[in-house]
Structures are given as C-alpha cells and as structure tokens.
N, C-alpha and C positions, 0 to 999 in steps of 0.2 A: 820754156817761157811761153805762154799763152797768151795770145793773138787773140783781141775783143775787134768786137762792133768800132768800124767808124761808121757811128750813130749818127743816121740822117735821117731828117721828120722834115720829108721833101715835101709835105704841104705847105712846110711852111717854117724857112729859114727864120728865128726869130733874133731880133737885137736890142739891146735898151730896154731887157726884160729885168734885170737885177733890184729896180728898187723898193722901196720900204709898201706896204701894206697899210692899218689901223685908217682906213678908208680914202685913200686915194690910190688909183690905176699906178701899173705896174711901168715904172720905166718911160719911155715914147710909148706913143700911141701907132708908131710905125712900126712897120712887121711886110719885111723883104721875103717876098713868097715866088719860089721857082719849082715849078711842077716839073714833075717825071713819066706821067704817065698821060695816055691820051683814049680815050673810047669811044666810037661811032658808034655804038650801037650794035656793033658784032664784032670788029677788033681792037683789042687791047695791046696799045705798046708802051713797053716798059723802057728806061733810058738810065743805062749802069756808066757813072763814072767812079773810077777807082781813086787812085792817088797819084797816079802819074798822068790823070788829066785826058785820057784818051777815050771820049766817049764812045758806047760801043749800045747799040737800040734793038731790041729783042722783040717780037710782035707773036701774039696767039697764033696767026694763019703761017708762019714759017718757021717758027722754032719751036712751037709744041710737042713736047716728051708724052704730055698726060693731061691728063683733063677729066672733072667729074661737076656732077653738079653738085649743089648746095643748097640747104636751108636758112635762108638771113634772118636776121631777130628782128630786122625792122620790115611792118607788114605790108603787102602789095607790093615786095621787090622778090625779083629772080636773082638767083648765086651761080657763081662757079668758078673753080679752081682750077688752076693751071700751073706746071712746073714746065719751063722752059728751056733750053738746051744747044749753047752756041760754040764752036771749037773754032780757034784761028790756030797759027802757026805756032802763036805766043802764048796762048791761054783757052782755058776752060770755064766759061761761066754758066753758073746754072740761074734761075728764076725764079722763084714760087710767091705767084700770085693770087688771092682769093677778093674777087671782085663782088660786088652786087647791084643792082641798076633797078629804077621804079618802072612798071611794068608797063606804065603811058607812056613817060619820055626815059625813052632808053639810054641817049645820051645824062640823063641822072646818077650817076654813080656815086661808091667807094668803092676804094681799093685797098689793101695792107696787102705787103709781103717782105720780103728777104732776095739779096743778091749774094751768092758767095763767087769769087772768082778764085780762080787755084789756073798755077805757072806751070807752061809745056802740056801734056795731053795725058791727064790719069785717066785709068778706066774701072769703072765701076766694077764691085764694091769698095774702091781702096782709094778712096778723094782724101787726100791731104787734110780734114777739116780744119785742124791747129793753125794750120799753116796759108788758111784763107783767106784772101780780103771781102770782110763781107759790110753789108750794109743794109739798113730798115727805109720804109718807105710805107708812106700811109695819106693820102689825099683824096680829096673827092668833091662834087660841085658845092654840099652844104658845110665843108672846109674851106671855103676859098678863101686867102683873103681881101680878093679887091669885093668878098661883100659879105664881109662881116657881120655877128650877131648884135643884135640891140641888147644887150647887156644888163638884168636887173638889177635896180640901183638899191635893194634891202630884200632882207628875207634869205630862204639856205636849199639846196637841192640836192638830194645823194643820187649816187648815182653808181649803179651795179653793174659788169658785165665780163668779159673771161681778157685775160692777158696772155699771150701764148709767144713761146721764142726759144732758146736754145740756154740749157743750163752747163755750164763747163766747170771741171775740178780735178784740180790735181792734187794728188794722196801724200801727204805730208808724214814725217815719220813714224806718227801714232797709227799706223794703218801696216808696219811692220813690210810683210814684204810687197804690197804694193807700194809702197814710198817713190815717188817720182815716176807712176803712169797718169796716165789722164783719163776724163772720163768726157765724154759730149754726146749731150741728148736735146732731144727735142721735150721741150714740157709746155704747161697747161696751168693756168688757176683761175682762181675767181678776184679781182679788182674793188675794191669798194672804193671811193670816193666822197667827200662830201665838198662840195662848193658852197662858202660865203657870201653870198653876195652884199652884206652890208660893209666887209672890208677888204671885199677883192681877192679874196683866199681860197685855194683850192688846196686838198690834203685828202691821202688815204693808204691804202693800204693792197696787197699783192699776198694772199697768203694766207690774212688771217683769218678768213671766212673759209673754212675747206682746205684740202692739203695745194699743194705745188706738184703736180703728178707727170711723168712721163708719158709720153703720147706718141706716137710716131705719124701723122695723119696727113702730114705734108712734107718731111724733111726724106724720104724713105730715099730718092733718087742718091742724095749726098751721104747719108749715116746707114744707108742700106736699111735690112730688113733683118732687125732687131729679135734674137731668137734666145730661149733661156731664161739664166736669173737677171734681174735689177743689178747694175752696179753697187759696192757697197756703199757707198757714199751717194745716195738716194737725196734730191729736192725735197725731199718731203720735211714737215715741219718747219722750212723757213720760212721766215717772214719779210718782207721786201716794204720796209715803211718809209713811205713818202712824203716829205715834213712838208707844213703851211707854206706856201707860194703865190705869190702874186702874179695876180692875170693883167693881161692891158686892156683898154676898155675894149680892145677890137676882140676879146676875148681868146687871147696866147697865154702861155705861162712855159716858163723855163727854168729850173734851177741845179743846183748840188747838194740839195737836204734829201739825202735817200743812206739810210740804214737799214742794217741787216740783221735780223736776229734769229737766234735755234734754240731752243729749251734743255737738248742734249749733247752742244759742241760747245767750245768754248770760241767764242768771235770777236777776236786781239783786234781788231781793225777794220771799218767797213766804211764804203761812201758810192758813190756814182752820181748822176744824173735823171735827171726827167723832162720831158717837154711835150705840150701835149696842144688842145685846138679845141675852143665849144664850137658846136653846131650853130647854123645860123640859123636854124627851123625852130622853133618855139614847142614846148609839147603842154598838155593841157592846163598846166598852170603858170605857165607865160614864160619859163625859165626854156633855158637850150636842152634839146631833146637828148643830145647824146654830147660825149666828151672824149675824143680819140688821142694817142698818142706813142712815144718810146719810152721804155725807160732801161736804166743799165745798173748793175749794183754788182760791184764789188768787193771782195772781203777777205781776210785772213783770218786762221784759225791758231790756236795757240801752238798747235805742232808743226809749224809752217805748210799748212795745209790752204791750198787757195782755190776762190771759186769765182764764178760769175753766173749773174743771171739777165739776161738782155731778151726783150722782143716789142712787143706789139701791146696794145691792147685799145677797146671799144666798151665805153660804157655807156647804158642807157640809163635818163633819169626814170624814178622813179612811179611818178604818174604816168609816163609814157611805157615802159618798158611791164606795166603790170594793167593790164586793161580792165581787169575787176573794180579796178578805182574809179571814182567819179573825176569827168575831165571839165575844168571850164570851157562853157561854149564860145 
C-alpha cells in the first residue's frame, strides 16, 4: 500500500476556498497562514510536524548534511540548497531545502522543500521511503499572507516555470513479473498556468509542455545514488491537468480538479489536489510576478497499476519571467 504526501502549502493554510468562479472571488476572503520556516539572512530553520503533533525544528547551522549553491530564475537573488539531517531515539528525519533571498535585504526570501520522517534509525542507502511520513512546504515574504497581492480585476496572465517532487508506482499485473514492486523517484517538469483574472480562475497543466523526467538533484540522501536503467514504468508522457479554480481576492486558490492522463497506459481512475498562492510583487504588466504552490495526483491503471505524482512547483509570469519583452514603466 503506498504512503502519499500529507500535503502541506505551510505559506498558507487555506479555507473557504471552495466557491463558484464566473466573476466573483473564491470563498472568504480569509486565509489562515502559519509559517514553518524563518531566515536571518544566514540561517534557515525548517519546522517538521508529523501527525502525532510532536514538533521537531531543524536549522542550516546544526543539522546540515549538504549544501550547494544555486541559480534562482528571479534576478538579483542568491540560491542555495540544503538537505538536513536529525536522528532522536524515535525517528529519522531528513530536510531538503532550496532557498533564495534578494541580494539587498537578505531577510527577502523563498523557500520550497520536502520533509520525509521514517521510525527508529535507518541507514543509508536503505530509508524506508514507502513507509515515510513526508510533507511539502513552500513560503516566503512575497507569499505572505498578512500582505497580500492587489488582485487584477480583468484581463489574463500565463505563467511558466518547473514543478519538481517525487513520482511513486506500483506495477500492476500488466508488468508480469514485477507485479506488486514499487518504484520512487525523484522527477522534474515544466508547469504551464494561465490565470483569469476577469473570473478569478486559475488552470493549467504539469506535463504537457515537455516530458515528466527523472532527476535525482535533491532527493540523493533518501533514494541514494540512482545507478543503471530507468525503471520500466518511467513519468514520462504523463500529463498532470489542473482544472479551472477559483482564487480569493487575497490571491489563494485550492481545489480537487487535478486529472491524469498517458497516451500509452490506460487511466481507470485519477484525481488529487492543488493549492497554490500569487505573488504580491506585480511584474511589468500590473499582474503577480510569480504563482507558487503543491500539487498531488492520483491514479489507477486498468491493470491495477497505481501511481502518484506530488511536489512543488514556481511559476513565473510571462512579461516578468522573459526579459526581451517590453515591461510597463
């Protein structure tokens, strides 16, 4: 039985996001936001609650495994990556953080990552991943939302940029003799987006711009160091479609319209989740510069073959994210 994401979008717990679209805001205009993560300027602490409620706080200066820098897409910030690394009596949690900060006020940040926690003391290469309690987390200061984005009241923004997290399947009987192993990997794609703003709708897609590809770039401490062929039941060519969604005016959106689709598997059944957050920073055409969030999708195959795909993703709009375009002054 395979163990998913409890999916947490700790910039920002959302509620009363469920309602109707065709031009009015999504639900209340309240939105219960409880952050996890904190940065002066040189450390970053992370803050992992499980399911049995026992907060447990991981910081760059004491529990750092590894660390590299980074290239952020948005210009004038510094990157960098960190997999963090805490053992009690009870448990093993690991971290993987990828931060970025503006180069004037360093307190400016994002952050996205992933917490896996796995019972009693495994040792690498042989982490339980199945058997993990893991969870997402993505916040930052132009997330907040005690200061939310001023909201375009007409007009539309697309918005491009990578979605990356952990793809899981187990081999159903069409797959002969692997029938009931699993597979878990870390993957990669490109996000497309496009935001309504004349009826408060956000929609898009995970997939269908470029493949779903395998990556190992962060997960190596937990899934070790990936050596050989692809598993046979490979990401690639799915589609992860993210149906129309209502944002609230403070610019949230949350739902259950996510389908899944393959050109060459058959897919009896699919659904999960999305929730995501605009940017309160405006980019040259007055719309929110960037659109962050989770999402999770679910599915079954006609051979009782099952999968998931869950992580992260950052998209930037369009005028902002391509600088050869002319920007309003």
């Amino acid at each position: 039985m395979m163990r998913h994401f409890i999916l947490i979008l700790s910039a920002f717990s959302l509620l009363g996001c469920a309602g109707g679209g065709g031009g009015g805001f999504a639900g209340e205009d309240r939105v219960d936001f409880k952050r996890v993560t904190r940065f002066d300027g040189r450390v970053l602490d992370v803050e992992v609650t499980p399911a049995d409620g026992r907060t447990l706080r991981l910081n760059t200066a004491r529990d750092a495994a590894y660390s590299s820098s980074t290239t952020p897409a948005l210009p004038d910030h510094s990157g960098r990556f960190w997999t963090l690394f805490n053992r009690t009596s009870e448990n093993t949690t690991i971290v993987y953080a990828l931060l970025n900060w503006d180069n004037d006020v360093q307190t400016d940040y994002l952050v996205a990552g992933w917490w896996l926690q796995f019972e009693g003391r495994p040792r690498y290469p042989r982490f339980p991943v199945f058997a993990s309690e893991r969870g997402i987390f993505v916040e930052g200061t132009e997330l907040d939302t005690s200061n939310p984005p001023d909201m375009p009241v007409a007009g539309a923004a697309t918005y491009t940029g990578t979605s990356g997290g952990l793809y899981a399947y187990q081999y159903g009987s069409g797959w002969g003799q692997l029938a009931g192993t699993e597979v878990f990997e870390e993957v990669q794609g490109v996000i497309n987006l496009l935001a309504d703003f004349s009826s408060n709708t956000i929609q898009g897609c995970i997939g269908c711009a470029g493949d779903i590809e395998i990556g190992h770039s962060h997960l190596r401490l937990a899934l070790g160091w990936r050596q050989g062929e692809p598993p046979a039941a490979t990401p690639t060519d799915y589609e992860v479609h993210l149906g129309p969604t209502p944002f609230t005016r403070g610019g949230a959106f949350r739902a259950a319209d996510v389908r899944v689709a393959h050109p060459g598997r058959s897919v009896a059944q699919s659904g999960g989740s999305w929730e995501g957050r605009f940017s309160n920073r405006p980019d040259g055409e007055g719309n929110p510069r960037l659109v962050a969030g989770t999402s999770l999708a679910e599915f079954t195959e006609a051979d009782g073959s099952r999968g998931s795909l869950e992580g992260i993703f950052t998209a930037l709009s369009e005028s902002f994210g391509n600088p050869g375009r002319s920007r309003r002054p």
